[in-house]
N, C-alpha and C positions, 0 to 999 in steps of 0.2 A: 482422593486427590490432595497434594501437597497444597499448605494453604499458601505456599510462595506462587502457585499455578494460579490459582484463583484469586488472588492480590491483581498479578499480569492481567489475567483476563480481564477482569474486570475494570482496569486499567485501561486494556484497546478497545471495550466497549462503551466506555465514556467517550473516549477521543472520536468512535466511529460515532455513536448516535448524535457528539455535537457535530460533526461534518453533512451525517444523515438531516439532520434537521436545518442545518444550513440552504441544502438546496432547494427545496421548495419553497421557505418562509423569507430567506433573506429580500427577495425581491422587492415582493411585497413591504418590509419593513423596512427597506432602506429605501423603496419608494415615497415613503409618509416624511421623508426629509425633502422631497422634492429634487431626488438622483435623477442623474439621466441613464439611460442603459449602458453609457460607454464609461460612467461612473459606479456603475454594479459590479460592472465584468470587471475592472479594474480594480474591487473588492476584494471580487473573488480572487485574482490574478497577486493582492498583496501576500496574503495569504501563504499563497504557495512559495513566492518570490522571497519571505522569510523563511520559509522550510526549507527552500533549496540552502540557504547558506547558513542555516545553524546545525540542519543534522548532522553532518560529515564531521563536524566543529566538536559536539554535544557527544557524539559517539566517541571519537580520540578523544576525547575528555574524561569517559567514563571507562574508558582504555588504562589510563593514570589516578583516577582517584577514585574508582569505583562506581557502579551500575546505582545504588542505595542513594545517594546524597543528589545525583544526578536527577534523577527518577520522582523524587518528592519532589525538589526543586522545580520541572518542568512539569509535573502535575499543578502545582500550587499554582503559575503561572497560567497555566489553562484557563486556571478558574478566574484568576484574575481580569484577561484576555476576555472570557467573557461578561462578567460583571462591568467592563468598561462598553464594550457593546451595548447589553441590554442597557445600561443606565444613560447613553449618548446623549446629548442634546443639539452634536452638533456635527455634521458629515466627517469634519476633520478627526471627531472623537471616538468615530466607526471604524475608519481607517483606524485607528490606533490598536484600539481593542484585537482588529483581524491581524493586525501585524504582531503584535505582543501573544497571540495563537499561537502564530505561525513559525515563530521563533523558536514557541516551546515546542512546538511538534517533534521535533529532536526525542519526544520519551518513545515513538511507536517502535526506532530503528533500537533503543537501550531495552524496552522492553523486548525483542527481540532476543537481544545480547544475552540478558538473563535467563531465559529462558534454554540456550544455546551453552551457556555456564552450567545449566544443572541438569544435562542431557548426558546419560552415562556413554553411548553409544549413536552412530549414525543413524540407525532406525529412530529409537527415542529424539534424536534430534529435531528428524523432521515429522515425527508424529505432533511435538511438542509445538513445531513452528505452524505446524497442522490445524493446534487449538487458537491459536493467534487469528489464522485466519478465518476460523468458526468464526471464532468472537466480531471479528469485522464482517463477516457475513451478516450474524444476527444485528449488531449495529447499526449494518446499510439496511439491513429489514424492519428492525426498531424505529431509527431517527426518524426518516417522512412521518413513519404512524403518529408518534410522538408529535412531532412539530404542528402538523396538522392540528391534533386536539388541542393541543395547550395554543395554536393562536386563537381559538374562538373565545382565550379571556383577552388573548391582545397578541398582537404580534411581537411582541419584545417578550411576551412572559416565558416563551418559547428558551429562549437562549437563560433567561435569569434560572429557570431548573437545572439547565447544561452546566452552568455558573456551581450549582449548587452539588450537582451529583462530583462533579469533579473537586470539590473544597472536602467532601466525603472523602474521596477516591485516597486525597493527600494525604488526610488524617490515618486513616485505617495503612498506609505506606508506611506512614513514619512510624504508628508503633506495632508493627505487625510486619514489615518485611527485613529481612535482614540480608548481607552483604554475600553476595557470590564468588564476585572475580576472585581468581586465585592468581592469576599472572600478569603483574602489574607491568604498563609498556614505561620501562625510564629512558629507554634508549635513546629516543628525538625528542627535541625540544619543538614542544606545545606554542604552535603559532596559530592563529586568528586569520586563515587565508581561503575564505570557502572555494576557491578555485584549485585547493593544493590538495586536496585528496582526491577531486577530479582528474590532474594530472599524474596525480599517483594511478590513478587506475586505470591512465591510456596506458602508461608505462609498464603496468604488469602484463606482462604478455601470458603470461598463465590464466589468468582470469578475463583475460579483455573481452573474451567472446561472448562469455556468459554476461556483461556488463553490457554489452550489444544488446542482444539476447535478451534483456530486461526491459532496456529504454526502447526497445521497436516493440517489444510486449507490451508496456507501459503507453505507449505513445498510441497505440492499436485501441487500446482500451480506454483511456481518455479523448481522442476521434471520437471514439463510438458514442460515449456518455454527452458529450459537450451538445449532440445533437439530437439526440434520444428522442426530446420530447416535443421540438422542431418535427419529428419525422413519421411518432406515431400519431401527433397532432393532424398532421396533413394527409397522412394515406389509410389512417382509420379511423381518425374521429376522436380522438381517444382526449378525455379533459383530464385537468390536474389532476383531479381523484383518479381517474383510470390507469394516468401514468405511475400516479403515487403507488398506488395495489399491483402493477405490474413490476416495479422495484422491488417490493415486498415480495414476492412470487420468486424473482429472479434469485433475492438474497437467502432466503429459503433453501434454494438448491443450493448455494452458495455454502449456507450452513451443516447440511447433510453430507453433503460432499466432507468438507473436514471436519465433523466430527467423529460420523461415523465409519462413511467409505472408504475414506484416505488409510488408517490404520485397520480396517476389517476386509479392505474388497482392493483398493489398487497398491497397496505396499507387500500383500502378500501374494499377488498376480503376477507382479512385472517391478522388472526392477528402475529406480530411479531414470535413466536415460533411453527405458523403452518410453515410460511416463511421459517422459517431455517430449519426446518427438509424440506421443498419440493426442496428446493436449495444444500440442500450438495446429495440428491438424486440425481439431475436434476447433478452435478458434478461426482455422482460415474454413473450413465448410462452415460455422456459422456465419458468418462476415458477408461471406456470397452469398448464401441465403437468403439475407436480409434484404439483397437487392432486390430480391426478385414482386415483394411487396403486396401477397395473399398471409391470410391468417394463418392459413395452415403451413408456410412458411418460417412465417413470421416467430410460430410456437417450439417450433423446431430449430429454428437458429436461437431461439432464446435460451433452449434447452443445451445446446452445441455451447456457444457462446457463457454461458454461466458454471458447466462444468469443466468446461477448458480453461479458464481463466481463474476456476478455486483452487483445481489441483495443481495449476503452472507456477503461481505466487508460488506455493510454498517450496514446491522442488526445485526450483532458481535460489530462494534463498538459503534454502537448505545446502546446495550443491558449493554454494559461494562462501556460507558459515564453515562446510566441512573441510573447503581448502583453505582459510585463513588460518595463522598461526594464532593461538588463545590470547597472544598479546596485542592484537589487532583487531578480533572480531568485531568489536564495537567500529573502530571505525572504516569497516569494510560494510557492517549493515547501515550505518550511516549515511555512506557512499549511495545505496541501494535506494535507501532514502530521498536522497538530493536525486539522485535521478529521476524518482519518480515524481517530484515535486516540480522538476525542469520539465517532465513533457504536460504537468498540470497547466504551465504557462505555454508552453509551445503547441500542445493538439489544438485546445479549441483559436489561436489564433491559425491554425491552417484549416480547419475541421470547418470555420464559419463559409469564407470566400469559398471554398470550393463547395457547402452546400447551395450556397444560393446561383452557380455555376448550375448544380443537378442535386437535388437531394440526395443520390445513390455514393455521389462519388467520394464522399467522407470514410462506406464502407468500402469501396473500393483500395481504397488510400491504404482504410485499416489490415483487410486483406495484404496489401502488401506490404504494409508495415511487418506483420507474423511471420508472413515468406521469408521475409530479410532475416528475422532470432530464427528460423529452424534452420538455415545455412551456416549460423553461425554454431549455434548450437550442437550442431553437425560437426562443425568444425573442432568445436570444443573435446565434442566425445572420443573423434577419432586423434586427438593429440594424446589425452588421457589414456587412451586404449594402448599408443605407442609408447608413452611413458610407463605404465605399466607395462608391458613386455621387456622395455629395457631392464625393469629392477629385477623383473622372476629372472631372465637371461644370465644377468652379471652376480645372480642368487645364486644359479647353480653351476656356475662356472669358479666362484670363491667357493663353491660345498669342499669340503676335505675327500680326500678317495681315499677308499676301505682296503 
């Protein structure tokens, strides 16, 4: 493997195992300040509310002056981000720390880009966007584990290792990765408006559907998450640790799925847009399932639910990277980005009121969140299908005759 691969990777599994470690321990540690719970969520809510508006930003950014100088930068910032965390002494300085994160989160959408730069072909594309998602797999299966052990020295020692694996991460960047883009974007001028790459993507009507398609994926999947441990608390019994090892389990398949089965068992079955429609499927039978609230259920939508959701990421972004033009890509994965960052703030505020309505009806919700991207999705293929027929058509109507 190229060591520009394994720079990336390792890249999205610092990012994932600090987010992995986030969910379990932050509570607890921003509780010892004396937080209230609507001052945690709103932590967590910073967070995201930075990511929405720097990635689209960070990605046109590395559109123009390269993926390289980007990439350190928002690495180094990570690490910064949490060394302000763990070292807090004061609520205001927790906030700080999560915001200064979540700012730089902007590397997951450029690590993307790079990756998408040095893909000779569509397959290689999304094999490549394939390992991104391994990596986030093993991170979401990592972090808990991790966070877990390192609080029984303290609940803040948790985050100062996160701190440290990512000041590593910088270092080994800066003198070990080298520069990809080859087509730099001069054409627009670089504005600071995190709504304008939003509106750039109502406006593409080529892409819009698949940009659906992500945020009712995305929105589906943060529903589900926000209430997880609300749900297997209550209908099986299930404690921290049970939750925790059931994460673990989840990321797992998570991780097999792309790294092995993606490029050995469903790229070479079916092809990308059989994929998507069998995967947002394989997510709305999970979703249902869930309601129904027996173990053996339970194991089965988890199963449904964690392989539709490893293989759907990468084929939406793969589908999205293969229609942007090279001088864009960055901030089209960007865009991908802020979306998913906008339903991290928007599920669990609908995901809460309507669990404590009925515990089921969050997957409900999610369910129909999925229905919504495979219509769209739908929509998407058959535009594509007719766009393709027009080019063969008007191909072999310019052919010369013999």
């Amino acid at each position: 493997m190229r060591k520009e691969k394994i720079i990336i990777i390792f890249t999205v599994l610092v990012d994932v195992i600090g987010f992995g470690i986030v969910i379990p321990i932050l509570p607890f540690y921003v509780g010892e300040f004396g937080a209230s719970a609507t001052t945690i969520t709103l932590m967590f809510a910073s967070f995201s509310c930075f990511s929405f508006l720097s990635s689209p930003f960070l990605g046109a950014l590395s559109d123009r002056i390269g993926r390289r100088p980007l990439l350190i930068t928002s690495i180094a910032s990570t690490a910064v981000g949490w060394f302000v965390f763990a070292g807090a002494t004061t609520i205001p300085m927790l906030f700080l720390g999560r915001i200064i994160d979540g700012a730089a989160a902007g590397n997951f959408s450029i690590a993307q880009s790079y990756l998408v730069d040095i893909s000779e072909n569509d397959k290689e594309r999304t094999t490549n966007l394939g390992i991104i998602g391994a990596a986030f797999g093993i991170g979401f299966m990592l972090g808990p584990l991790i966070g877990g052990l390192l609080s029984t020295v303290s609940h803040a020692f948790p985050f100062w290792f996160a701190g440290g694996l990512a000041t590593v991460n910088a270092c080994v960047a800066y003198f070990y990765l080298p520069e990809t883009l080859k087509h730099r974007n001069t054409d627009d001028r670089l504005r600071f408006n995190p709504l304008r790459p939003l509106m750039n993507a109502v406006r593409d009507t080529a892409l819009r559907p698949l940009y659906i398609s992500w945020i009712m994926f995305a929105l589906a999947f943060v529903t589900s998450q926000s209430v997880f441990a609300l749900f297997v608390g209550k209908n099986f019994g299930f404690d921290s640790f049970t939750t925790g090892l059931t994460f673990t389990a989840m990321g797992l398949i998570v991780a097999i799925n792309q790294v092995g089965l993606l490029k050995h068992l469903w790229l070479r079955r079916f092809t990308e847009p059989v994929l998507e429609v069998m995967m947002l499927s394989s997510l709305l039978i999970g979703f249902l399932l869930f309601t129904a609230k027996t173990m053996t259920t339970f194991v089965i939508s988890a199963l449904f639910i964690s392989t539709g959701q490893s293989v759907l990421r990468v084929i939406l972004t793969s589908q999205v990277a293969g229609a942007a033009e090279p001088k864009t890509k960055g901030e089209k994965m960007g865009i991908l980005s802020s979306l998913m960052a906008a339903s991290m703030v928007v599920g669990p505020v609908i995901a809460g009121p309507l669990y404590e309505i009925h515990d089921t009806l969050p997957y409900f919700a999610a369910g129909g969140y999925i229905l919504t991207a495979l219509v769209f999705a739908l929509t998407y293929q058959r535009r594509a299908r007719t766009a393709a027929e027009v080019v063969r058509v008007n191909t072999v109507d310019e052919a010369p005759l013999m």
